[in-house]
VOGU-3710 file (C-alpha; in Angstrom, 3 decimals, decimal comma):
1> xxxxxxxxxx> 53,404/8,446/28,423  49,763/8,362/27,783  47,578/5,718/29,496  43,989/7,113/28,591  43,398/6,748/24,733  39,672/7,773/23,589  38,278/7,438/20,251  35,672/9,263/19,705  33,109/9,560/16,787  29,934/9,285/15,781
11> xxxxxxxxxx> 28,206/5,568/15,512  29,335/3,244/13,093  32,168/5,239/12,008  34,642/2,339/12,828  36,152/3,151/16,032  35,813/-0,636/17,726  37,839/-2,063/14,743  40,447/1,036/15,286  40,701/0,182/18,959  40,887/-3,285/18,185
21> xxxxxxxxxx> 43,854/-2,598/16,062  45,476/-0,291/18,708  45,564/-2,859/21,178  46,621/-5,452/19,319  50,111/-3,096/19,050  50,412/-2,959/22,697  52,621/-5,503/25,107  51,097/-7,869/28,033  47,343/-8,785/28,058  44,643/-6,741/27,045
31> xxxxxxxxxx> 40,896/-7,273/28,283  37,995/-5,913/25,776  35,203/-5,111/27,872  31,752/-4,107/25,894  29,877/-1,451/27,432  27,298/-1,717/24,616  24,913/-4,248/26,369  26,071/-3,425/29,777  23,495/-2,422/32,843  26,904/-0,808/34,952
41> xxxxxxxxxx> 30,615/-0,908/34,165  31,266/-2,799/37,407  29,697/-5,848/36,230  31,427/-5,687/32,667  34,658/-5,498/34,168  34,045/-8,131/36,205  32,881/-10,296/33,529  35,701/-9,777/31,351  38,292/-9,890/33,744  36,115/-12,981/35,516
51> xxxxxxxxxx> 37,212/-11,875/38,801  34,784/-10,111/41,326  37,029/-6,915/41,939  39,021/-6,037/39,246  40,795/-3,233/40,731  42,455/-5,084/42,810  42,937/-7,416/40,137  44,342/-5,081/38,125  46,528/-3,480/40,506  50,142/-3,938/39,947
61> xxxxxxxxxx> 49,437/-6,048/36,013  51,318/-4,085/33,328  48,668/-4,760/31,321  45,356/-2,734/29,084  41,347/-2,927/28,728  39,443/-1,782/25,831  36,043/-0,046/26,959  33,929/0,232/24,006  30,955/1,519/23,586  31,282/3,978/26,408
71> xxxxxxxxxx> 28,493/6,252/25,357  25,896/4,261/27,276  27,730/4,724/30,516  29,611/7,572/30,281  29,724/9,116/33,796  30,375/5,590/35,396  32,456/4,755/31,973  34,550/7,752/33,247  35,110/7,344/36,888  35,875/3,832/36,535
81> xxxxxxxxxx> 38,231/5,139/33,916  39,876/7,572/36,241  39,999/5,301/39,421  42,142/2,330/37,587  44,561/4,737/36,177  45,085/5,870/40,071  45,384/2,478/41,411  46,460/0,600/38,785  49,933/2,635/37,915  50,674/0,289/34,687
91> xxxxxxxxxx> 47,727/-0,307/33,151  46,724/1,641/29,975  43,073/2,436/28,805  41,879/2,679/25,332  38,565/3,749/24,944  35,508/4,093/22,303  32,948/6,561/22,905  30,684/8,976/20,903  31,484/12,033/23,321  35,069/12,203/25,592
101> xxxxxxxxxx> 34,848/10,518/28,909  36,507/14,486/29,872  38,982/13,032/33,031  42,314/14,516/33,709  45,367/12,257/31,242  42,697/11,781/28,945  44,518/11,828/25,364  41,499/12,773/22,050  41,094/10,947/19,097  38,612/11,776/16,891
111> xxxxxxxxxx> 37,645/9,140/14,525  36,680/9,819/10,793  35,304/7,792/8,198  37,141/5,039/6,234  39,400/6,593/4,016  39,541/2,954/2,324  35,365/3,629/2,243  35,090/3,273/-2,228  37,173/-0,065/-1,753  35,009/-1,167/1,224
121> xxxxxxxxxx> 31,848/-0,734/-0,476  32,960/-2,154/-4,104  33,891/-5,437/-1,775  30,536/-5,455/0,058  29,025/-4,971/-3,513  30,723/-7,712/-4,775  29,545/-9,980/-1,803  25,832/-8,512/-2,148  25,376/-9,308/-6,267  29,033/-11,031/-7,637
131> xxxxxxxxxx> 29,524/-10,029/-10,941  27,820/-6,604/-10,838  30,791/-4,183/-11,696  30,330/-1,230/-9,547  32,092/1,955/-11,561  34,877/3,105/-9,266  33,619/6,546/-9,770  29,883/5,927/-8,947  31,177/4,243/-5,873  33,333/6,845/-4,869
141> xxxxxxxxxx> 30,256/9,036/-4,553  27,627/7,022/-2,907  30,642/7,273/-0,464  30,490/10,696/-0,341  27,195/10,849/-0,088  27,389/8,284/3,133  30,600/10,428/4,274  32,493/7,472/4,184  30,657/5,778/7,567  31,085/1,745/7,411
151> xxxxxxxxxx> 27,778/0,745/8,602  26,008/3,485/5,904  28,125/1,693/3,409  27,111/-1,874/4,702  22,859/-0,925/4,025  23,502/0,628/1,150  25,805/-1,888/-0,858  23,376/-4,562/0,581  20,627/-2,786/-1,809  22,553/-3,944/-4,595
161> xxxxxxxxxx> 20,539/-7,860/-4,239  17,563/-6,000/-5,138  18,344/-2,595/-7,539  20,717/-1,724/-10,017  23,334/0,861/-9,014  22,010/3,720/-10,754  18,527/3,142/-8,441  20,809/2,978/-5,842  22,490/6,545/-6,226  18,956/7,722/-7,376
171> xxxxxxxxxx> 17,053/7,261/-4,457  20,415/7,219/-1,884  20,706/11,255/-3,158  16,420/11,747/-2,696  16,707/10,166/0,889  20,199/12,229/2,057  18,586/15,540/0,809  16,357/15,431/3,982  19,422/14,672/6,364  17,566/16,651/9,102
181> xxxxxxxxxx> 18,163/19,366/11,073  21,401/21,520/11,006  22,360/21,128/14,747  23,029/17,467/14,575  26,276/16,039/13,438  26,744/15,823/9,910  27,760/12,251/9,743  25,694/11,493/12,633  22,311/12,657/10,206  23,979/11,033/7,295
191> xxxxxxxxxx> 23,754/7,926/9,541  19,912/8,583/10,539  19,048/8,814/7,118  20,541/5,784/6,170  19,166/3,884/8,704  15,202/5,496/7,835  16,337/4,298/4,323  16,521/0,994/4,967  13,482/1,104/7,287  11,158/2,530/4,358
201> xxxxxxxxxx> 12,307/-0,253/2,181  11,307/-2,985/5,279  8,298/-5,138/4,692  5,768/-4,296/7,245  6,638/-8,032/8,970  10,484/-7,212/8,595  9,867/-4,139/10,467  7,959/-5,764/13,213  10,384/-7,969/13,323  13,443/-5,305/13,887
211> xxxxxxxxxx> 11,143/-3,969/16,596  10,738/-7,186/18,306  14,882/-7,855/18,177  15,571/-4,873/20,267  14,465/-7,212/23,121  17,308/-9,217/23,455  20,587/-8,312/24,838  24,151/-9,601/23,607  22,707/-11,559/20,401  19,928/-14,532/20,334
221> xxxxxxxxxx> 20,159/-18,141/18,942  17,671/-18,533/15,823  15,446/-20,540/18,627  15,357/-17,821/21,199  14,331/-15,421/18,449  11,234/-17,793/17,191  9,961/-18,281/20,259  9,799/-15,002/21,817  9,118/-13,238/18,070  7,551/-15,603/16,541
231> xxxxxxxxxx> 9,130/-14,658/13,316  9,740/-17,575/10,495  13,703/-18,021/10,060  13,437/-17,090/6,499  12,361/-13,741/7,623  15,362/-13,386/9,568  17,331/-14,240/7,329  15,929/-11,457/5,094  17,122/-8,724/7,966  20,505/-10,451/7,251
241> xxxxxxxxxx> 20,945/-10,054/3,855  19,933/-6,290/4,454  22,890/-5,961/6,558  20,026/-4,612/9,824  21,155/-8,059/11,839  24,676/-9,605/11,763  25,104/-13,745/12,614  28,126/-14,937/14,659  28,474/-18,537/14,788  24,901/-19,626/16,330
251> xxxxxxxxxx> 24,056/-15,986/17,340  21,859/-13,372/15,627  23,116/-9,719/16,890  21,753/-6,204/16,053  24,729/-2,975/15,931  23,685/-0,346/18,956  23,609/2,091/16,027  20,652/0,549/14,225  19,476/-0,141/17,742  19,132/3,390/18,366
261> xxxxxxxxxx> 16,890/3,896/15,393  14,230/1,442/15,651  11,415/1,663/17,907  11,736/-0,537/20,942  10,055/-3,926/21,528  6,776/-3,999/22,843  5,297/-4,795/25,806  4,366/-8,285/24,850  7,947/-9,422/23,278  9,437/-8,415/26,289
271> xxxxxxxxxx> 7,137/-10,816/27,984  7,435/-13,448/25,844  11,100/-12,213/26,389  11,440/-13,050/30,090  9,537/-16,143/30,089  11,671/-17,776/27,370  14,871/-17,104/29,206  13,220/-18,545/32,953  12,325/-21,685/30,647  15,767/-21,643/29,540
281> xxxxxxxxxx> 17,432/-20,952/32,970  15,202/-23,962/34,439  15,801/-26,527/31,769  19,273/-25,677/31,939  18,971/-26,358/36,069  19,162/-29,931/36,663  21,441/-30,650/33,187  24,774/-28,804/35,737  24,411/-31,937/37,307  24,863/-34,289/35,005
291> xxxxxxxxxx> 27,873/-35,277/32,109  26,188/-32,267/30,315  27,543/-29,476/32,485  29,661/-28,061/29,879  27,100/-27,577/27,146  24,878/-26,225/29,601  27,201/-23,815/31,314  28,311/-22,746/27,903  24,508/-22,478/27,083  23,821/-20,054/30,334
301> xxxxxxxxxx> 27,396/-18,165/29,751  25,988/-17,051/25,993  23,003/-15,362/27,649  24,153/-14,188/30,633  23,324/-10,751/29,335  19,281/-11,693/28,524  19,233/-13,898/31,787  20,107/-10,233/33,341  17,503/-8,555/31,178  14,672/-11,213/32,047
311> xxxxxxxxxx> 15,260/-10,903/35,631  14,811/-6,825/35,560  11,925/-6,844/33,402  10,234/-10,049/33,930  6,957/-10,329/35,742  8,461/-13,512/38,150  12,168/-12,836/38,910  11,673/-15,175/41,838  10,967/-17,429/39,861  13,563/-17,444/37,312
321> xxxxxxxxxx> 16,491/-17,084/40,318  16,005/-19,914/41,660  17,644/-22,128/38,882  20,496/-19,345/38,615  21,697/-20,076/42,206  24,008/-23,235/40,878  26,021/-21,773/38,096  27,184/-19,000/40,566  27,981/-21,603/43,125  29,801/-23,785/40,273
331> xxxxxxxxxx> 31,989/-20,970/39,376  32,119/-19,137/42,982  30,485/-15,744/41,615  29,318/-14,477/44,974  29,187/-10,612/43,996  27,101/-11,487/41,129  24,223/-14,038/42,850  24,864/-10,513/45,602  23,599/-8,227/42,790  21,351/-10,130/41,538
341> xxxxxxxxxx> 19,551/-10,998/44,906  19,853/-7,257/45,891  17,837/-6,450/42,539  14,813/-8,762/43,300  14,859/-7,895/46,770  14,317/-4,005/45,630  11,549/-5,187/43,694  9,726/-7,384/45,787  11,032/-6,482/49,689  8,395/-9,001/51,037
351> xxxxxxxxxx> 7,357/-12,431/49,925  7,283/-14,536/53,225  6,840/-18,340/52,784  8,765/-18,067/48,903  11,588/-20,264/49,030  13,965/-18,081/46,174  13,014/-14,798/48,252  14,371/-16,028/51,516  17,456/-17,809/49,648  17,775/-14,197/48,584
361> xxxxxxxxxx> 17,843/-12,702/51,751  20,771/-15,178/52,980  22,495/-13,791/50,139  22,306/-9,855/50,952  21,634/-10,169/54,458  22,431/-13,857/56,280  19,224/-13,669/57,018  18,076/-17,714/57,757  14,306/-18,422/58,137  12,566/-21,462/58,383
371> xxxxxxxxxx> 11,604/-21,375/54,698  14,514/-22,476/53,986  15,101/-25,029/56,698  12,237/-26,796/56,137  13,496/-26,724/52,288  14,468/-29,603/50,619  15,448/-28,121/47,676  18,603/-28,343/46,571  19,283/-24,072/46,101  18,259/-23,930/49,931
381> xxxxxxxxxx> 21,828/-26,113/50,022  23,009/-23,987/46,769  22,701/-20,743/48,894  24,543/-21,582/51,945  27,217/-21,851/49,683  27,150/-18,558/48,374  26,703/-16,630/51,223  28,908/-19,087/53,361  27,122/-18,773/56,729  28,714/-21,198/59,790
391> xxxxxxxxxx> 26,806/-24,131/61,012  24,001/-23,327/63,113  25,293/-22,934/66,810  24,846/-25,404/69,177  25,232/-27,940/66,951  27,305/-31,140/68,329  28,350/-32,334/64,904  29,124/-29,355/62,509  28,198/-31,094/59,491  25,405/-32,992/60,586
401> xxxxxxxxxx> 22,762/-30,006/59,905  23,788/-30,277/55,951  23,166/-34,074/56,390  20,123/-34,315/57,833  18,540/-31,607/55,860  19,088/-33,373/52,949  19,740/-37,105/53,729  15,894/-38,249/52,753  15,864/-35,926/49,391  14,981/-38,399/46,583
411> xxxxxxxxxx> 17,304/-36,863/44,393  20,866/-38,943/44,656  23,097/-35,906/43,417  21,091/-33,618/45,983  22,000/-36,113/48,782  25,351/-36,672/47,435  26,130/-32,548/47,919  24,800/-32,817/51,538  27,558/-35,230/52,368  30,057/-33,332/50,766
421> xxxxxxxxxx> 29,526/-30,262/52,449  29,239/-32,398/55,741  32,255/-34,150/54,998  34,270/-30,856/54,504  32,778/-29,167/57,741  33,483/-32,643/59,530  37,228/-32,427/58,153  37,907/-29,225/59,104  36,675/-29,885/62,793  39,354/-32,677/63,060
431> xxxxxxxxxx> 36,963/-35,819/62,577  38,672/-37,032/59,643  37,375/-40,241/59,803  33,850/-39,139/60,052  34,540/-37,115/57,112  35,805/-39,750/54,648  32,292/-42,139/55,535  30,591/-39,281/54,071  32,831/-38,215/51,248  33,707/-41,487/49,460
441> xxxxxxxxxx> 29,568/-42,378/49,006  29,747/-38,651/47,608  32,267/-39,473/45,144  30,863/-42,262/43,802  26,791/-40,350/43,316  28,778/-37,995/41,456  30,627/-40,533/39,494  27,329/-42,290/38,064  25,832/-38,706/37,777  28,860/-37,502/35,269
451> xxxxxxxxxx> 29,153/-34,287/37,526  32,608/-32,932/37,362  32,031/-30,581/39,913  31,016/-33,067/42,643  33,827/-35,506/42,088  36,295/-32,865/42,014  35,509/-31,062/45,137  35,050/-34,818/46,674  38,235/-36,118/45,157  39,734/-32,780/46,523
461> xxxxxxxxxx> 38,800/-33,023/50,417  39,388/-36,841/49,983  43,140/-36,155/48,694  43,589/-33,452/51,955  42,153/-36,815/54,400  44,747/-38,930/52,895  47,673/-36,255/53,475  46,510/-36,032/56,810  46,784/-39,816/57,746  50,159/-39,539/55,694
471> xxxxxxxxxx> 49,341/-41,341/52,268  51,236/-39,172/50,449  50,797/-41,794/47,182  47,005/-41,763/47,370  46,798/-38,034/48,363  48,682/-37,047/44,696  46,691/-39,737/42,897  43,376/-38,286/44,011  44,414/-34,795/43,514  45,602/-35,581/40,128
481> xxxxxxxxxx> 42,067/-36,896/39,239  40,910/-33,801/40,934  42,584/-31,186/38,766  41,898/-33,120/35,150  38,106/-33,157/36,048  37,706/-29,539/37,464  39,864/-28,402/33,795  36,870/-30,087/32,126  34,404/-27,462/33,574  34,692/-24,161/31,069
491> xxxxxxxxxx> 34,773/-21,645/33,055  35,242/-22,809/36,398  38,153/-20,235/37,267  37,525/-18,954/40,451  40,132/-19,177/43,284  38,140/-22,249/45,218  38,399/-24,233/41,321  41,507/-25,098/39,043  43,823/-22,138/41,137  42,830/-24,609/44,661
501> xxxxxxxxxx> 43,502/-27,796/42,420  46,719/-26,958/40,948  48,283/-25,233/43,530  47,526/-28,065/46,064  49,206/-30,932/43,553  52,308/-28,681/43,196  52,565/-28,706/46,937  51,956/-32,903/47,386  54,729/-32,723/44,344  57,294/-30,723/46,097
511> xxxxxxxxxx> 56,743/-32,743/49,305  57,051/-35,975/47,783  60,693/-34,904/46,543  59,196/-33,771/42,332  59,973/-30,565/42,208  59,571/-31,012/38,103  56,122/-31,793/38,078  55,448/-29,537/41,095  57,039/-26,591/39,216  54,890/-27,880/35,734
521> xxxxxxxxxx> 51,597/-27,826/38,014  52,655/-24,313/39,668  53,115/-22,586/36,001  49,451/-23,788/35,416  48,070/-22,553/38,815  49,801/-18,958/37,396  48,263/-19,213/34,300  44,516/-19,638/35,502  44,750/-16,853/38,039  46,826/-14,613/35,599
531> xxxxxxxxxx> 43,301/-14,664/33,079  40,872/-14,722/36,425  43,295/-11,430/37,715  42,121/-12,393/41,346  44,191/-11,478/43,857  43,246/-14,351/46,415  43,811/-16,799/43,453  47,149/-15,258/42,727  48,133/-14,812/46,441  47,458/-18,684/46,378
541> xxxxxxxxxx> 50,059/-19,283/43,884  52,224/-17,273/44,915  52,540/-19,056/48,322  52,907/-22,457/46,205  56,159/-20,650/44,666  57,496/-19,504/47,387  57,636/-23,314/48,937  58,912/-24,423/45,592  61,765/-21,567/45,412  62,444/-22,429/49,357
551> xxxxxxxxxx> 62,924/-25,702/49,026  65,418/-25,316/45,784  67,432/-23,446/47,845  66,222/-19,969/46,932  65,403/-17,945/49,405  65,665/-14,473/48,544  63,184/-15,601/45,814  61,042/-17,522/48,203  60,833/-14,369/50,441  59,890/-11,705/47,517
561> xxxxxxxxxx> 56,543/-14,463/46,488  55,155/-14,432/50,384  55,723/-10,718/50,669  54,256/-10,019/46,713  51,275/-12,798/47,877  50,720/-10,772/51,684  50,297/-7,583/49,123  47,715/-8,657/47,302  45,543/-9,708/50,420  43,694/-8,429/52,838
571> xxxxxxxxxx> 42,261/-9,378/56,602  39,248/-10,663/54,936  41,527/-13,303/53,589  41,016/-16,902/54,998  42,658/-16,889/58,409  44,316/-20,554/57,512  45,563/-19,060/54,619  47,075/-16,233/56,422  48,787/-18,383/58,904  50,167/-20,636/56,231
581> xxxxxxxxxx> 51,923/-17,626/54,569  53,195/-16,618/57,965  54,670/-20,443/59,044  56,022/-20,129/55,061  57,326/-16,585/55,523  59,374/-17,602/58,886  61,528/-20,853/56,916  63,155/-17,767/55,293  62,449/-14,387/57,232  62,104/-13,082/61,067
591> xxxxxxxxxx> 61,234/-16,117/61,896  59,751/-15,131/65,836  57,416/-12,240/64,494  55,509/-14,193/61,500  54,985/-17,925/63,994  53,263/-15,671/66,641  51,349/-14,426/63,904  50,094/-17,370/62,447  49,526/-18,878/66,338  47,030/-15,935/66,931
601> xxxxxxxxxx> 45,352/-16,540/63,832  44,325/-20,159/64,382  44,184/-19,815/68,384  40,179/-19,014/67,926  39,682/-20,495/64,024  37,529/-23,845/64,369  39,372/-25,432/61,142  41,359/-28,391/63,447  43,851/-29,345/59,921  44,803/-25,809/59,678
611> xxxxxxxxxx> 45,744/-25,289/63,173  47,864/-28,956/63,298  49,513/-27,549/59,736  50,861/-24,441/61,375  52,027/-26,538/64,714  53,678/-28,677/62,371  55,418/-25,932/60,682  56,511/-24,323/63,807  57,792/-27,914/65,043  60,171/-27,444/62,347
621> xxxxxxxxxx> 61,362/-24,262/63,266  61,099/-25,352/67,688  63,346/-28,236/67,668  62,720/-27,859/71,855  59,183/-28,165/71,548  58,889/-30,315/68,477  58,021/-33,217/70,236  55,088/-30,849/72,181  54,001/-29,808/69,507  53,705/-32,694/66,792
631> xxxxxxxxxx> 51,647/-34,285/69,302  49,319/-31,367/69,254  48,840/-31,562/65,901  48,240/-35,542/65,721  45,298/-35,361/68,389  44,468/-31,738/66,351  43,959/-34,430/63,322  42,526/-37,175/65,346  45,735/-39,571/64,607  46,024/-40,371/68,201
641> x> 44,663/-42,834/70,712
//
């Protein structure tokens, strides 16, 4: 059948709200992605889809995206289009565009005006002046005259607050006589003229004002549009009632249509602009540390879109990515910091002694100066994070670099995150003990800071020491706490979050003999990576249900999870979690080929848990050399001696 739907037509005409419809007809999940606001159709996709390749996301998912508003991005609209319906062999595309996006399976739609268009504008008449009494028949032809376009229909019936209808038609038939020229589209000058209607009728400070509000992208808060327009709210609210800006919830928003029409900001709004949204991204800053994370995240999720404008057109993008570095870290968006960093770097390619510029050069190139060693700030820590560098060499403790680097910082949280990422370097070199004097402290900075994200990751590498001395009772009770707080965080849906939390309590579950709960926790691992579509996160489940269906007795089952998990990953996959697969894959098939696979993977990885996991696992399967080799793994976990 056909899997490329466009809908084409000129602005305003209705074809999101068609689109809308359509997919609301179709089976499995659909994703709307809006291309309206959008610098690339990469990063759309991605944010939609919150996953950082969503190809491979949306590989095997009977499932369909809406791209609307593909007129902006046509070309890359259109190859994107053309590579998911090649790799993606179930997935279905509807878009909205004002010209076809002209790829092979690509299945026309042209979109007309409302033929509902006299009982749409009676309504909005009705909303604009109640009582008023619009004659059907004169509101069948100011239709006509608008040729039945929604948004023409919207300005016009909004007209009604301040003339009588027969002004209306009067002065709607003087402005549509000079539609323009005769090689536009019909509808599309209708439109135009519409829109120069309403603009005639503006105020000279309500114009200035329309002007100004082309500098934001994706909507503005009331706040973010006094302070960078400096416009009274009551004059805003006058662009409302003319149906020019549309409010949703907090937000103020303007169509791309009108957008089109008005004369762009000027120089100094989109100024004012940038510096507004680096205030905002720096007040927001220290708050992701605190018991106000959520508000704030939601705050910085809202305006991702002018956070991405600023940064282009601002005059210090240095300065405003700085404070950006954490929210990527909190919700493991390492292609996006990537972008981001490669965008200033392009811009600015030398800056030496600037802290955010060589924090950007880790990002895109691993690059490590002493900038950022002699930094005590906590992005320097933030940013070897995101671009997940190993310890310096030579170092005889692995996490004591992180430590000492940050040990004297007067900020408690800042210290706290310096033992946490010490702790976990510590733990996976096999010094468990070492790792829990750093990590409890951790836990408890976090715990008077209110910082969900610290105690979770804490309260998850704490959980992991207490499996590895045995405490199976403390290691669930800890990773319980774990997976409530990290739900807490909106948002926080990468692979290393809630997938990591949940998958790892279904497995302490199953172990302990509940395969109930374990099966409960496992169904909301598989939700989470179902909406984040990432295939590491869903490889990751899928490995917790293959233990689950293994150890119920279900092996074929168990078998057709590893294998549907090994398909969605790749060699840049963890090496531990390669070898786990493998040690998982031989309980139930060829059991000699997949332990000498996961044997070479950890003979050279440094992780010491890991490699005393798989031993452990291949004890099981070696009763001969079980005895060998679970005392390889105790020293491997520093139980011994």
């Amino acid at each position: 059948g056909v899997r490329l739907v466009t809908l084409v037509g000129p602005g305003g005409v209705g074809k999101t709200r068609l689109s809308q419809e359509l997919a609301d007809t179709l089976e499995g999940p659909v994703w709307f992605v809006d291309l309206a606001a959008a610098s690339g159709v990469g990063a759309a996709l991605e944010a939609a889809l919150r996953t950082q390749d969503p190809v491979a996301a949306l590989r095997g998912a009977a499932a369909a995206i809406v791209l609307d508003n593909c007129e902006h991005v046509v070309d890359e609209a259109a190859r994107m289009a053309q590579r998911l319906l090649a790799e993606a062999p179930k997935l279905r595309i509807i878009a909205t565009s004002r010209e076809p996006l002209d790829i092979p399976g690509e299945s026309l739609h042209p979109v007309s005006p409302l033929p509902e268009a006299a009982e749409l504008f009676l309504d909005r008449a009705e909303a604009a002046r109640p009582g008023l009494g619009v004659d059907p028949g004169q509101a069948a032809l100011i239709c006509r005259e608008l040729d039945g376009i929604p948004l023409g229909i919207e300005l016009a019936a909004a007209r009604l607050r301040t003339m009588p209808v027969s002004t209306l038609v009067e002065q709607l038939g003087d402005r549509l006589a000079f539609r323009g020229g005769r090689t536009s589209d019909p509808r599309h000058r209708t439109l135009r003229a519409v829109i120069d209607w309403s603009w005639q009728l503006l105020t000279g400070a309500e114009r200035e004002l329309l002007s100004a509000l082309t500098v934001f992208t994706g909507g503005a808060t009331a706040d973010a549009v006094l302070r960078v327009c400096g416009a009274p709210l009551d004059l805003l609210s006058s662009l409302v009632d003319k149906s020019l800006i549309a409010v949703s919830g907090d937000r103020y928003t303007m169509l791309e249509t009108i957008r089109d029409f008005v004369p762009a900001a000027g120089a100094e709004i989109v100024a004012a602009h940038a510096r507004y949204y680096t205030e905002l991204a720096e007040t927001a800053e220290p708050y992701l540390r605190t018991g106000e994370q959520v508000r704030w995240l939601a705050v910085l999720d809202a305006e991702v879109a002018n956070l991405d404008a600023a940064l282009r057109r601002g005059e210090d993008p240095l300065r405003l990515i700085l404070p950006r570095m954490w929210p990527w870290v909190m919700r493991g968006r390492r292609r996006e910091a990537l972008e981001r960093a490669t965008e200033v770097l392009a811009r600015i390619p030398e800056c030496p002694g600037n802290l955010a510029h060589a924090l950007c050069r880790v990002i895109v190139h691993g690059e490590v100066d002493a900038t950022i060693m002699r930094s005590d700030h906590p992005a320097a820590l933030n940013c070897f994070i995101l671009a997940n560098p190993t310890a310096p060499q030579g170092a005889e403790d692995p996490g004591q670099w992180a430590v000492t680097s940050l040990d004297d910082h007067p900020d408690p949280w800042t210290r706290a995150v310096g033992r946490l990422v010490a702790g976990i370097v510590r733990f996976e070199y096999g010094t468990v003990a070492g790792a829990e004097d750093l990590l409890v402290p951790a836990l408890e900075t976090f715990r008077r800071a209110g910082d969900r994200w610290g105690m979770s990751y804490a309260l998850h590498w704490l959980s992991l020491a207490a499996e590895n001395r045995r405490d199976f009772a403390a290691a669930i009770t800890l990773a319980e706490e774990c997976e409530r707080l990290g739900a807490e965080i909106s948002g926080l849906e990468s692979p290393a979050g809630p997938i990591l939390f949940l998958g790892r309590l279904a497995q302490l579950r199953a172990r302990t003999g509940d395969l109930r709960g374990a099966g409960e926790a496992a169904e909301r691992a598989w939700e989470v990576a179902e909406r984040t579509r990432d295939p590491l996160g869903r490889a990751r489940v899928l490995h917790v249900r293959g233990e689950l269906a293994r150890r119920a007795g279900e092996a074929a089952e168990a078998e057709r999870c590893l294998r549907e998990a090994f398909d969605l990953i790749g060699a840049e996959a963890p090496p531990q979690f390669r070898a786990y697969l493998h040690v998982e894959l031989a309980r139930v098939a060829d059991t000699e080929r997949h332990v000498r696979a996961a044997l070479e993977l950890m003979a050279d990885c440094p992780d010491r848990t890991a490699h005393a996991t798989v031993l452990e696992a291949v004890a099981e399967l070696d009763p001969e050399r079980a005895a060998e080799l679970n005392a390889e793994a105790a020293a491997l976990r520093g139980l011994t001696g």
